[in-house]
N, C-alpha and C positions, 0 to 999 in steps of 0.2 A: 712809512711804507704805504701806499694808495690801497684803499681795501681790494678791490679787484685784483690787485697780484698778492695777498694774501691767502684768497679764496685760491688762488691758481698754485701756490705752495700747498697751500693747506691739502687741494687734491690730488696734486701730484705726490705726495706725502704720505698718504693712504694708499696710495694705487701702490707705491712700493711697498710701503707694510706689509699690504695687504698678502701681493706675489712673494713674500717671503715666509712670511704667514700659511698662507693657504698651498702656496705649490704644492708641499713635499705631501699634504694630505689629498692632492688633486692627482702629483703622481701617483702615491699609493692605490689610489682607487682606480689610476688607471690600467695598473699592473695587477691589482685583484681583477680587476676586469676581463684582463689581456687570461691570464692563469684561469678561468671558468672556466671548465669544462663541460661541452653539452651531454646531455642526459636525454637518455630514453624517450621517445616520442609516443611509444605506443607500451602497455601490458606486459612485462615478459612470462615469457613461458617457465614455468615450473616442471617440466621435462628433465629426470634427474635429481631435483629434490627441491624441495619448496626456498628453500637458502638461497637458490641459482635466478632465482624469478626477483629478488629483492636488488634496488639500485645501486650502484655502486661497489664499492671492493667488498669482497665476504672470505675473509678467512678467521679460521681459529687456531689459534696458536698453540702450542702445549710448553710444555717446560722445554728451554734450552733451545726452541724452537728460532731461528733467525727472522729478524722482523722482511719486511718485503721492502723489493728495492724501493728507493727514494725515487723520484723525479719521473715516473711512467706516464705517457701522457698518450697513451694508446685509447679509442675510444673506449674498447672490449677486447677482451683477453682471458684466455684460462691458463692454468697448467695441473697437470691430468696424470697420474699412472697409467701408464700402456696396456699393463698387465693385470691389474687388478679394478679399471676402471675408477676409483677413486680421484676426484676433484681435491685438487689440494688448496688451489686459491682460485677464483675469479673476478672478476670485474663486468657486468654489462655482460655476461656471457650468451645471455640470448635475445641481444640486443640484434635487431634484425636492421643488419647492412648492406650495401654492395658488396660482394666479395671478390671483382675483379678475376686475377686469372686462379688463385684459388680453386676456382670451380672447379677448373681444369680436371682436381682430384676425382669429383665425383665422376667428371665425365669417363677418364680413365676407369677409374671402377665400375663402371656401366658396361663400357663399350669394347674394353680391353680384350674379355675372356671370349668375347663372341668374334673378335678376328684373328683368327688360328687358321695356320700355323703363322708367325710373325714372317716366316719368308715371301707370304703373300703376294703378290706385287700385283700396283695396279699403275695405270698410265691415266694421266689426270687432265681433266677435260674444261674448259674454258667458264663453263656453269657451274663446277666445284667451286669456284673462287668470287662467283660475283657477290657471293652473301656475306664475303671479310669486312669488318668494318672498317671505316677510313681512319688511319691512323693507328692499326690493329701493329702487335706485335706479330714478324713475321721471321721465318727461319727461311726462307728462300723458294718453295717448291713454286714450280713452272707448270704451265700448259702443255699439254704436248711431250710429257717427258714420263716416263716411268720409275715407279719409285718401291721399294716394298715396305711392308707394314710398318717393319724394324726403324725401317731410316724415317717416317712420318710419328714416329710414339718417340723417336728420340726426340724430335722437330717438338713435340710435343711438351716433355718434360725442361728437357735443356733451353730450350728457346721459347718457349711458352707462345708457338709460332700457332695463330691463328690459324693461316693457311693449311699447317698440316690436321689441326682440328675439323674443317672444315669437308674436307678430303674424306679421313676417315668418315666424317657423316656419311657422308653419301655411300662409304661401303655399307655400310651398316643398314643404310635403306631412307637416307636423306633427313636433314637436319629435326624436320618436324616431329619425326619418329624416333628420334637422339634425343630432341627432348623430351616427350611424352618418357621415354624410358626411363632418362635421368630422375625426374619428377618420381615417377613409380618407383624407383629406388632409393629415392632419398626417403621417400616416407615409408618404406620399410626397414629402415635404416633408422628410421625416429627423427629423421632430422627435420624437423616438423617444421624451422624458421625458414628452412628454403626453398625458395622458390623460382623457376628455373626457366628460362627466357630465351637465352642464347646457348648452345653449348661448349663458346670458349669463356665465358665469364665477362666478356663487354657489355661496357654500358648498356643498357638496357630498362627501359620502365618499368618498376614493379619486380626485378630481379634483385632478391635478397638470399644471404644467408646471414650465419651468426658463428661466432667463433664459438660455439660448443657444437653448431652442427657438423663446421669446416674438420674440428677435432672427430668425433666421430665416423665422418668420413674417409678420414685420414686413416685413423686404425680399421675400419674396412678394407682399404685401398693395399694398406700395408701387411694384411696375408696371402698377399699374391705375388708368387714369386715374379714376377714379369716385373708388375708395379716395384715392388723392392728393389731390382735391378735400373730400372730406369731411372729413379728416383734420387737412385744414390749415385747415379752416373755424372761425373764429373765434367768430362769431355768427348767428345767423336768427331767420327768424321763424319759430314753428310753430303751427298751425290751434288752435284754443280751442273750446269749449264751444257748440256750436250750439242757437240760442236763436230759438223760432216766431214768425217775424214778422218777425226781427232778420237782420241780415246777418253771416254768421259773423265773430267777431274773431278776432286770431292773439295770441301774447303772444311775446316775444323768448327766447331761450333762448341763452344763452352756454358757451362748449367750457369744460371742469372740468381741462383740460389746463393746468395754470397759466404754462407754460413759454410758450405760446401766450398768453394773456391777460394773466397776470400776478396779482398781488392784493400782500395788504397783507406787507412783508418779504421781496416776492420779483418780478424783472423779467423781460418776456419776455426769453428767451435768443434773442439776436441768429443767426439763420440756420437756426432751428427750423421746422420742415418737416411735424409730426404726431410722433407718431402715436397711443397711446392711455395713459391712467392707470388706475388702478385701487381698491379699497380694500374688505377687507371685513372681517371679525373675528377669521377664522382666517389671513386672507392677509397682514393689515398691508396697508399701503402700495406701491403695486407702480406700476414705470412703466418705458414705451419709448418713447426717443425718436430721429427721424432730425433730422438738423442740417448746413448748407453751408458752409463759409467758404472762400472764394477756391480753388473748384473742386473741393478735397476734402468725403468726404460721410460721416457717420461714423454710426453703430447704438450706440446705448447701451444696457440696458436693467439696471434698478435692483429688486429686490427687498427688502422687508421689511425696511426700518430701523429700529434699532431707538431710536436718539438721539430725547429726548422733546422734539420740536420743530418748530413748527410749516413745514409743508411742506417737511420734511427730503428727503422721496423725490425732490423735484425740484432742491432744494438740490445734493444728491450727485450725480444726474445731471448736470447743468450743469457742477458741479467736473470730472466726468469726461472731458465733453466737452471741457471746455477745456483738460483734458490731453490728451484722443487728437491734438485738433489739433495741438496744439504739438510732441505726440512722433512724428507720423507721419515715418518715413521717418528717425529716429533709435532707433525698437527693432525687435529680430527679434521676429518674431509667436510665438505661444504656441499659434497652432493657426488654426483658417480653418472659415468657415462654409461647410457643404457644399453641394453642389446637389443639387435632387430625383432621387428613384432613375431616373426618366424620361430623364433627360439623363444618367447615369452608361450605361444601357441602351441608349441612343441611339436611344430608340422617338420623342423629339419632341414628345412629350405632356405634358399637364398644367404646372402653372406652373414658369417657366424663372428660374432666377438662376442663372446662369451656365455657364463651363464652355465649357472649348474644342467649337467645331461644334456649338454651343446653336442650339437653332432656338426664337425666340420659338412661345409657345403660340397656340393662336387665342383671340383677343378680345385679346391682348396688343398695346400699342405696339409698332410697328414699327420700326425703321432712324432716318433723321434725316426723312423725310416724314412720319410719327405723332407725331415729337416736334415737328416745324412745325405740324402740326393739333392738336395738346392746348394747345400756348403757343397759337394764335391762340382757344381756344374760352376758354382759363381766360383771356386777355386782356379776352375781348369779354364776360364774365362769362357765357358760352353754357351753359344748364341749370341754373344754380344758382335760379332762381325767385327773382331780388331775393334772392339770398342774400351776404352783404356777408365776400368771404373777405379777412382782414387778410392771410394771405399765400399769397400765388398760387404755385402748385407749375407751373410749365409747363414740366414737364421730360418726357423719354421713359423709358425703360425704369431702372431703379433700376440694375441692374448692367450695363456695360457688354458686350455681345456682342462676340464675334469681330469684327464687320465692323462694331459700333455705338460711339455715343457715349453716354457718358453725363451727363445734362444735369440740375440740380433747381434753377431759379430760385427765388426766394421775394422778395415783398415785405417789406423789415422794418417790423413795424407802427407808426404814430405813435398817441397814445395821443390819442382822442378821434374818430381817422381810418378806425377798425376799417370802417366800412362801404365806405369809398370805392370806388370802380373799381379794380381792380389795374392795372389799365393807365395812371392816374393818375400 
């Protein structure tokens, strides 16, 4: 054989070794590769307890404690007692993200108690809407058309409709000054990772929160009986296109909360209470949710997953859930959701989650008589405008007070039942 085609055996001979050899260690590495998960860019905050500030997962287990789910590929995530503020497990918790429509919460808890009565009605003017961004979620509101409070905080929760956020700014005394609030509230609030740009939660430079803020906010948001109702509102109708001559039509608008609704490959989660989801291009997939089982009340909230799979964010939540339950009161907590600086001050002010000689805020549910008048209002379906909530929150105060109970009924929804009476 002529040397020249031996040399040409000889390396084509290696080259396949070699790809036999080397691939499976080349895949490997390219699948550890693909499976890294990014990490914190900046400090986190020890807000809550020095554990919460450290990277990565942090929980402690106790005896008979259930390990955490398998396969989560959320960037940051908690899951939290409602009621006792206790962190049960974390992840990247104050890792400082986009939060998408998330924010939504805070806005709601900012802005909600100041537009009373919800029958309000305002007619919306062509400069309300030039500040939506392109590409914004939207629930449908018009120019030129009148709307009341009620049907814009639906627009708000259930469709996580830009437009109806925008709206309300401008009641409230125009976007610039919705933020400024929002901002003021969030750091009385302690939510110290966020930081607040737009007030529907769009993209935006420099707009962050964290899923121990979004948590926090969340149980803020969730002692107000308004917030409660809307939150857990399933489906409505909402006002349509008004037509001369015609009698205005409404069109239905269903919560994008899928844990609530459900959809295809994924069930409502049994004992699911609100709160809001999210989604935007820099944020990913973002959600928080409250949830009851057999008297315990739990705070999830799920960040930017990154598994390519349809309604993964809600997926993970639910997993999570169904861990905190199972492991409450078999692991020592990793840190605890603080109260606002109000209640640490002992001035009495501003929104109360908890904290020994907490004195509910005003407009807040009171004692066990505010939570007998919110169960009897959300019973008798009182305010909701024919609005058909699959699960009735007729509970009082999210955190339990000194001298309170803490109560979060919910009806679990039958599929096809979405409208009925809750008191059905």
């Amino acid at each position: 054989m002529p040397a020249l085609k031996k040399i040409a055996l000889t390396v084509t001979s290696a080259a396949v070794l070699s790809s036999l050899v080397l691939s499976p260690a080349s895949a490997a590495e390219k699948d550890k590769e693909k499976d890294k998960q990014p990490v914190p860019n900046h400090i986190m905050s020890s807000v809550g307890g020095e554990q919460l500030s450290m990277n990565g997962t942090q929980v402690n287990l106790g005896p008979g404690a259930p390990v955490l789910p398998k396969d989560l590929t959320a960037r940051s995530w908690i899951v939290a007692d409602a009621e006792s503020g206790e962190v049960l497990a974390a992840h990247n918790s104050h890792w400082r993200l986009p939060p998408a429509s998330t924010l939504k919460m805070l806005f709601a808890d900012t802005v909600l108690p100041a537009l009373q009565p919800t029958s309000l009605t305002y007619k919306v003017k062509e400069s309300d809407l030039t500040g939506v961004g392109e590409g914004s979620s939207l629930v449908g509101v018009k120019e030129d058309h009148t709307y009341t409070v009620h049907d814009l905080w639906l627009g708000v929760f259930l469709r996580s409709g830009n437009d109806a956020v925008h709206v309300l700014s401008e009641m409230y005394g125009g976007v610039p000054r919705t933020v400024a609030a929002m901002q003021k509230h969030a750091e009385e609030l302690q939510a110290l990772d966020t930081t607040v740009v737009s007030p529907d939660g769009y993209d935006a430079p420099g707009q962050v929160s964290s899923a121990y803020d979004l948590t926090l906010i969340a149980r803020s948001g969730m002692q107000k009986k308004d917030f409660r109702e809307y939150a857990a509102t399933a489906s409505a109708d909402f006002p349509g296109e008004k037509k001369k001559g015609k009698k205005r039509e409404s069109f239905e608008i269903q919560n994008t909360n899928r844990l609530i609704t459900g959809d295809n490959g994924i069930e409502p989660y049994k004992g699911i209470a609100g709160v809001k989801n999210g989604y935007t291009t820099h944020a990913g997939n973002t959600f928080t949710g409250v949830a009851e089982r057999n008297g315990r009340v739990l705070l999830v909230t799920v960040m930017n997953p990154s598994a390519d799979e349809s309604h993964v964010v809600y997926k993970e939540a639910a997993h999570l859930l169904d861990w905190g339950f199972a492991a409450s009161g078999k692991v020592r907590p990793v840190g605890e959701l603080v109260p606002p600086k109000s209640v640490d001050t002992g001035t009495g002010t501003g929104t109360v989650s908890g904290g020994k000689g907490a004195q509910p805020a005003a407009g807040a549910d009171q004692g066990s008589g505010g939570q007998a008048k919110a169960a009897h209002a959300a019973a008798a379906g009182q305010g909701s405008s024919g609005v058909g909530v699959a699960l009735a929150i007729v509970g009082g105060l999210l955190v339990a007070l000194a001298a309170g109970v803490f109560l979060v009924n919910r009806r679990w929804p039958v599929p096809g039942l979405a409208r009925r009476n809750p008191s059905e």
